[in-house]
C-alpha positions as CSV (number, residue, x, y, z in Angstrom):
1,X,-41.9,200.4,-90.3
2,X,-43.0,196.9,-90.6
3,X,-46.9,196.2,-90.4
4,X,-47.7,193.9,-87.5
5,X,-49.8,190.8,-89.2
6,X,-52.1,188.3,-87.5
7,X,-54.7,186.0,-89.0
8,X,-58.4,185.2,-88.6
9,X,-59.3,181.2,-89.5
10,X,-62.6,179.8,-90.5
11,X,-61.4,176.5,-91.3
12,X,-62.6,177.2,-94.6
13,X,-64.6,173.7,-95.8
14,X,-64.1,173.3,-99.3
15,X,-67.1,171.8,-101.3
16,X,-66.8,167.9,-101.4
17,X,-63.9,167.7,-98.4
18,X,-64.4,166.4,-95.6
19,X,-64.1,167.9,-92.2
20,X,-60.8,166.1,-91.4
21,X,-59.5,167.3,-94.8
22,X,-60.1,170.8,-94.0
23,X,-58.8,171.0,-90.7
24,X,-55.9,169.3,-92.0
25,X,-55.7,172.2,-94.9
26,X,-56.3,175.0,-91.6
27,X,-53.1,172.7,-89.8
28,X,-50.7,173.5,-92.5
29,X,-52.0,177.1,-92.6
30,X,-51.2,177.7,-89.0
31,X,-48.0,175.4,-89.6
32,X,-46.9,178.1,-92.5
33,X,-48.1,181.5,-90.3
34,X,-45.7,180.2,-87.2
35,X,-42.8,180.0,-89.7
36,X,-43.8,183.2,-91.1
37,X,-44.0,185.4,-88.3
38,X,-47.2,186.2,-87.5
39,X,-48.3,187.5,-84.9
40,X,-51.4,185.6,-84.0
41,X,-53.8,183.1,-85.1
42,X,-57.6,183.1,-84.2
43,X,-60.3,180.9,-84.8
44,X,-64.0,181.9,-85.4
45,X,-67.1,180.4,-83.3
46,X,-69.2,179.4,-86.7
47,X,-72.6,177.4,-86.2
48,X,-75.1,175.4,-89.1
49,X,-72.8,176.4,-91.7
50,X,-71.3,174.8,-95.1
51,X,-68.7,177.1,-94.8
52,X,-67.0,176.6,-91.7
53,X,-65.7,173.7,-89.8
54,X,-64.5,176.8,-87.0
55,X,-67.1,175.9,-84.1
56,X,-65.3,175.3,-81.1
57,X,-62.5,177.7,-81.1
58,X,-61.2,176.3,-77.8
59,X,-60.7,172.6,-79.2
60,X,-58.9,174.3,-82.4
61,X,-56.5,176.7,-80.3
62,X,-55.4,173.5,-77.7
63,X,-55.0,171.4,-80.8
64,X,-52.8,173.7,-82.6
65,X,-50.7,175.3,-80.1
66,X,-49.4,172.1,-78.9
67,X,-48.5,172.0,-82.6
68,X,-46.8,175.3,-83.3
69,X,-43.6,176.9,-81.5
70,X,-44.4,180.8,-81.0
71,X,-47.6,182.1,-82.8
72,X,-50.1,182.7,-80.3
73,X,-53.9,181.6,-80.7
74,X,-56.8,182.7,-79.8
75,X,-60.7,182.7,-80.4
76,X,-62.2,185.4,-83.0
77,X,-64.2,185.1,-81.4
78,X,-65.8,183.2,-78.4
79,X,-69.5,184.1,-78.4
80,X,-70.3,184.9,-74.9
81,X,-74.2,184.8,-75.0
82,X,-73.7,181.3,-76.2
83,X,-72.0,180.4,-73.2
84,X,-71.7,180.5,-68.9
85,X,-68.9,183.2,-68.3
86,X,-67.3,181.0,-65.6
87,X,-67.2,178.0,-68.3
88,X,-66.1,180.4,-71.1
89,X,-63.3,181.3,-67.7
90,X,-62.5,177.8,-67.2
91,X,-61.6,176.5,-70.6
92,X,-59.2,179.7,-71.6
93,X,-57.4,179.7,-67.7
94,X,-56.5,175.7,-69.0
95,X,-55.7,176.8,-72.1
96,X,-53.6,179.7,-70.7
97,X,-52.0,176.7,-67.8
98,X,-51.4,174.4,-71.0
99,X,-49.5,177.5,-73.1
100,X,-48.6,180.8,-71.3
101,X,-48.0,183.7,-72.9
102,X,-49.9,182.3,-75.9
103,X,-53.4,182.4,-75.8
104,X,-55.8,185.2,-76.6
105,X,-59.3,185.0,-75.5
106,X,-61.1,187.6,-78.4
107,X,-65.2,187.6,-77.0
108,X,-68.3,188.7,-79.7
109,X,-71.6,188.7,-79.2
110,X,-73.3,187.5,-82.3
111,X,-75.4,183.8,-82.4
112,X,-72.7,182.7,-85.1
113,X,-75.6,181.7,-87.4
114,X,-78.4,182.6,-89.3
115,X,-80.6,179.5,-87.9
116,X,-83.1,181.1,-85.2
117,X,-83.3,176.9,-84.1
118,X,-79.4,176.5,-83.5
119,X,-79.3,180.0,-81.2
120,X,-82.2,178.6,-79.2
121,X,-80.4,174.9,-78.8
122,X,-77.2,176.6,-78.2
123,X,-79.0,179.3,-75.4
124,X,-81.4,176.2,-74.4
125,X,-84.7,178.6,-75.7
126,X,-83.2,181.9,-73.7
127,X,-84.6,185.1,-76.2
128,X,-81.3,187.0,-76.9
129,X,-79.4,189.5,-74.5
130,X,-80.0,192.9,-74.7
131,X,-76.4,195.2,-74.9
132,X,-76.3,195.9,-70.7
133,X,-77.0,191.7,-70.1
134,X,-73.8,191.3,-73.2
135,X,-71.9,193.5,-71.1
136,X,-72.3,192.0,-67.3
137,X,-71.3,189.0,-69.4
138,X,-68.4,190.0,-70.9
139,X,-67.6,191.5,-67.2
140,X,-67.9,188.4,-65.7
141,X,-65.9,186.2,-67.4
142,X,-63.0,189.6,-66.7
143,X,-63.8,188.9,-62.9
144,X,-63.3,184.8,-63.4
145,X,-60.1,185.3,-65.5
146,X,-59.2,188.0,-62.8
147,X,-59.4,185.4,-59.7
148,X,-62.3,187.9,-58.6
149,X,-65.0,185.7,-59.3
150,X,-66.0,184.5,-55.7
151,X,-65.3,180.5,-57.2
152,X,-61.5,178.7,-57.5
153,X,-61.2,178.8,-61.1
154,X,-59.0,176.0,-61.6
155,X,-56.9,174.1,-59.3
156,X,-53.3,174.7,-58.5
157,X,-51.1,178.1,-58.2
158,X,-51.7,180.7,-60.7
159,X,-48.6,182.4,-61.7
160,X,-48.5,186.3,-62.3
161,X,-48.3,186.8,-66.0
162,X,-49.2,184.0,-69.0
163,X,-52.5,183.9,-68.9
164,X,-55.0,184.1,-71.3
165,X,-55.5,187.8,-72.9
166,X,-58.8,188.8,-72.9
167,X,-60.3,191.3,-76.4
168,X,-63.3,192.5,-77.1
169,X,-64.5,191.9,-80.9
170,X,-66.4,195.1,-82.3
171,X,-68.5,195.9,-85.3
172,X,-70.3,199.2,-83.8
173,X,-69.2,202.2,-81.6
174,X,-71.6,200.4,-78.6
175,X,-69.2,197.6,-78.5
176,X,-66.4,200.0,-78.5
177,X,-67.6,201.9,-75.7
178,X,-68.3,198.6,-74.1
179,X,-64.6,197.8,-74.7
180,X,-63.2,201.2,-73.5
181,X,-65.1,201.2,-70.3
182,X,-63.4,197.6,-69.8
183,X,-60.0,198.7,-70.8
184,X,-59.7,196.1,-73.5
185,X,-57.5,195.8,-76.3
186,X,-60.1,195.7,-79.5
187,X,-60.1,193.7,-82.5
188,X,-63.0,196.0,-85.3
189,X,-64.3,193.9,-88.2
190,X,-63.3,195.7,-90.9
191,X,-63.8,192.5,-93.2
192,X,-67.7,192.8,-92.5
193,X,-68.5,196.3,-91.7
194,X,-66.0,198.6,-93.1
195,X,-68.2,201.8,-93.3
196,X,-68.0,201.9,-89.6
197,X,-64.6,201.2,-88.4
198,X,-63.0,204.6,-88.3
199,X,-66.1,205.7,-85.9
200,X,-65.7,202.7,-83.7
201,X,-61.9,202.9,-83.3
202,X,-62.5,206.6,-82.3
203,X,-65.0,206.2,-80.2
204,X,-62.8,203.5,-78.5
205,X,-59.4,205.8,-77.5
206,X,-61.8,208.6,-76.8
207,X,-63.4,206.6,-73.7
208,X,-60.7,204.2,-73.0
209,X,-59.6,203.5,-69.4
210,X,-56.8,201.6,-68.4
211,X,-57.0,198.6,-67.1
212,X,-54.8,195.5,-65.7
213,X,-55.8,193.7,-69.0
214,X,-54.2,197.0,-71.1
215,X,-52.5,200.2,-70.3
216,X,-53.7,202.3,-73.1
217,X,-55.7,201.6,-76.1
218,X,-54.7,198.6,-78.9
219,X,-56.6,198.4,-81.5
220,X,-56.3,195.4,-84.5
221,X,-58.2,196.2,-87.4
222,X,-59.6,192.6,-89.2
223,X,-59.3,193.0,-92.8
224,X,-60.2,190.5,-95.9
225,X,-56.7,189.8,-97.7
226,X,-56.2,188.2,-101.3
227,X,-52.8,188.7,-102.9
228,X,-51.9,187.4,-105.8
229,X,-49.2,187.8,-108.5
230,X,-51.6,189.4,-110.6
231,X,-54.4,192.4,-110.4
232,X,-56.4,189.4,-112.1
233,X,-56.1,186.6,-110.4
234,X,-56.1,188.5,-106.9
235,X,-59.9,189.3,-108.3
236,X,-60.7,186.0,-109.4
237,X,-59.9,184.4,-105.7
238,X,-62.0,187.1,-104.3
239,X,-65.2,186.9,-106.6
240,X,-66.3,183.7,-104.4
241,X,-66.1,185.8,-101.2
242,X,-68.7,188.7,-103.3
243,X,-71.1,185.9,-104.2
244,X,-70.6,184.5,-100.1
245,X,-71.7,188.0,-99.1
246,X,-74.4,188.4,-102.1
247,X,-76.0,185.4,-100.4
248,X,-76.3,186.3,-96.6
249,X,-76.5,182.9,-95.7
250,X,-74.9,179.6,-94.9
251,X,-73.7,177.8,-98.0
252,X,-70.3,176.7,-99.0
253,X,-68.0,179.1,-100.5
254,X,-68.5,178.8,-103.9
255,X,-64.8,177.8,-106.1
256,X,-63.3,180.9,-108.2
257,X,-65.0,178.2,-111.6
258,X,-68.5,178.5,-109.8
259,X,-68.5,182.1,-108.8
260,X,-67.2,183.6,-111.8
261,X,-70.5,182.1,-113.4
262,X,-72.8,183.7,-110.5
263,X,-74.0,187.0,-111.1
264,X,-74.3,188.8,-108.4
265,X,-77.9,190.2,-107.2
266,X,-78.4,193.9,-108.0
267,X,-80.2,194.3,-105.0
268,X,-77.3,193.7,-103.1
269,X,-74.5,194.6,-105.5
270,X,-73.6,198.1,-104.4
271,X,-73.1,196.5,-100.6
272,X,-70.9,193.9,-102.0
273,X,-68.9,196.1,-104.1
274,X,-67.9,198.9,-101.3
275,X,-67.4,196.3,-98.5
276,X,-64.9,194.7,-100.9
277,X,-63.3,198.1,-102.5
278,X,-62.6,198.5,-98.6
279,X,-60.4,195.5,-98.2
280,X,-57.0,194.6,-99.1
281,X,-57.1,192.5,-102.8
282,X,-54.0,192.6,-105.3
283,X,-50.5,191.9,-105.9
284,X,-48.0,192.8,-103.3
285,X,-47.4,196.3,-104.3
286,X,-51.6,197.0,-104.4
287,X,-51.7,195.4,-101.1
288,X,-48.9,197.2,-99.5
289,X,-50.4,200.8,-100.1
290,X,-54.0,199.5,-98.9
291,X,-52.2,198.3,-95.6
292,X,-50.7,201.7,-94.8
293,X,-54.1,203.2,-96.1
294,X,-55.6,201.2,-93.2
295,X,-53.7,202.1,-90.5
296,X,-53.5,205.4,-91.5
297,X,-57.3,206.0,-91.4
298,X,-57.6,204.1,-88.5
299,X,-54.5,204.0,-86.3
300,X,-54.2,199.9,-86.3
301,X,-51.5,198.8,-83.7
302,X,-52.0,195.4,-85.8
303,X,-53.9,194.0,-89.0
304,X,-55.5,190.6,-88.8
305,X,-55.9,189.1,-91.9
306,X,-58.7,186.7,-93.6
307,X,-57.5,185.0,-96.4
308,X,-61.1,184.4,-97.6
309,X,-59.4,182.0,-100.2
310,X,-61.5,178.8,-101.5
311,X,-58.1,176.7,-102.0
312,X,-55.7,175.7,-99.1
313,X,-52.5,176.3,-101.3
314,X,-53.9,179.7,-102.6
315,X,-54.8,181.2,-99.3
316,X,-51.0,180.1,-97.8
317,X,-49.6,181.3,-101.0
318,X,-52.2,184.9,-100.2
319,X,-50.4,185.1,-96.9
320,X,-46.6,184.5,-97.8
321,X,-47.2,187.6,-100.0
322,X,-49.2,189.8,-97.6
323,X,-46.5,188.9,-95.2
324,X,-43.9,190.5,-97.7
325,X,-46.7,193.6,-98.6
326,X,-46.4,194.2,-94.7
327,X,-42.3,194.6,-94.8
């Protein structure tokens, strides 16, 4: 049975482009994906950073939905502390008015940054939420999107159906509980924490409760994605994505030329080398048995994929082939 595929965009900014060149690199991505079949499209909330030109992932879904046919788009996510819930409401029901039955509004929690200076400009000097103040967030912007806020959302009839889909983003069993309890479809990030995805998803269907946003539980399982025509060069596109994570900070994403001259710290090589043993990297073939490996450990409904590729034509070539790994 075929594999449902979605994708996860950074807007990936290549060293020496410029902004307007990589976004027009993500617009031929997205262009490709729509043709392909994906599912999905989502676009990260990314702060003070070389590597991504992803920071308003409401601005990138209304630019490229009005540019696609069928894919749907959404945010991957939205990070609600950095935001009011009814303004977080307010952009995603015009979104929703703009393009119904395409939009997806996938809510984290994280700062999106390692700068402590850009969290306090972006939460105007608030100290950060504790897990219950994350979750009367979350629920807020439910009861906005809901039409249960107490406040008009947005002007005009709303009609039943088409509007935005709300997710909840989850690296830990907490989140998933906080998603369950919700009755949210969950997206786990697999690509960062692997070692604790198979606990989260359980801990997800074991306390899920339905809910007008989802009937049962639906879980999408975020998983890095290189595929190449060769076991070799699938591990030479990747190498630039170890040295990112060696790093644990903010700098560009290093070409396959620069990486492959990086050694990697040993302090932080065994971390590096399981999260990545733990994605999907190879040719087709490689790639196909570590999909169904995936969802068989963890039930997926869908896989969302991050093509954490340093070239534009590389990572559309990685996803024409995942898309056929995924037949």
């Amino acid at each position: 049975m075929p594999i449902s595929l979605s994708a996860l965009d950074l807007v990936i900014a290549e060293r020496g482009r410029t902004t307007a060149e990589s976004l027009a690199a993500t617009s031929r991505t997205v262009s490709r994906l729509d043709d392909l079949g994906y599912r999905r499209i989502w676009f990260a909330e990314h702060h003070g950073t070389e590597l991504s030109a992803s920071v308003v992932p409401a601005v990138l879904i209304a630019h490229f939905a009005a540019r696609t046919s069928r894919i749907r788009l959404g945010s991957g996510g939205v990070l609600v502390p950095n935001h009011a819930p009814l303004a977080l409401a307010e952009q995603f029901a015009t979104l929703a008015a703009l393009h119904p039955d395409r939009i997806d509004m996938g809510m984290g929690r994280g700062p999106g940054t390692f700068d402590g200076s850009i969290v306090r400009a972006l939460r105007r000097g608030a100290e950060p939420g504790t897990e219950t103040e994350y979750g009367e967030d979350v629920a807020a912007v439910l009861r906005h999107l809901s039409g249960d806020g107490g406040v008009r959302l947005i002007a005009g009839r709303q009609p039943d159906g088409g509007g935005a889909r709300p997710w909840l983003l989850a690296s830990s069993p907490a989140s998933a509980e906080l998603a369950a309890r919700l009755g949210l479809p969950i997206a786990l990030a697999h690509h960062i924490r692997p070692d604790r995805t198979i606990a989260t998803a359980a801990r997800y269907r074991e306390l899920f409760t339905p809910s007008r946003w989802a009937d049962r539980p639906h879980v999408m399982v975020a998983v890095e994605t290189v595929v190449a025509d060769s076991e070799a060069e699938a591990a030479r596109l990747a190498r630039p994505t170890d040295v990112a994570r060696s790093r644990q900070d903010s700098s560009a994403l290093p070409s396959p030329e620069e990486a492959a001259v990086h050694e990697i710290p040993e302090q932080t090589r065994a971390r590096v080398e399981a999260t990545g043993a733990a994605q999907a990297r190879g040719t087709v073939t490689t790639v196909r048995r570590r999909f169904a490996e995936i969802v068989a450990r963890t039930g997926a409904d869908e896989l969302m994929l991050y093509a954490s590729v340093h070239d534009a034509d590389a990572r559309i070539r990685c996803y024409e082939l995942a898309a056929k790994a995924a037949e």
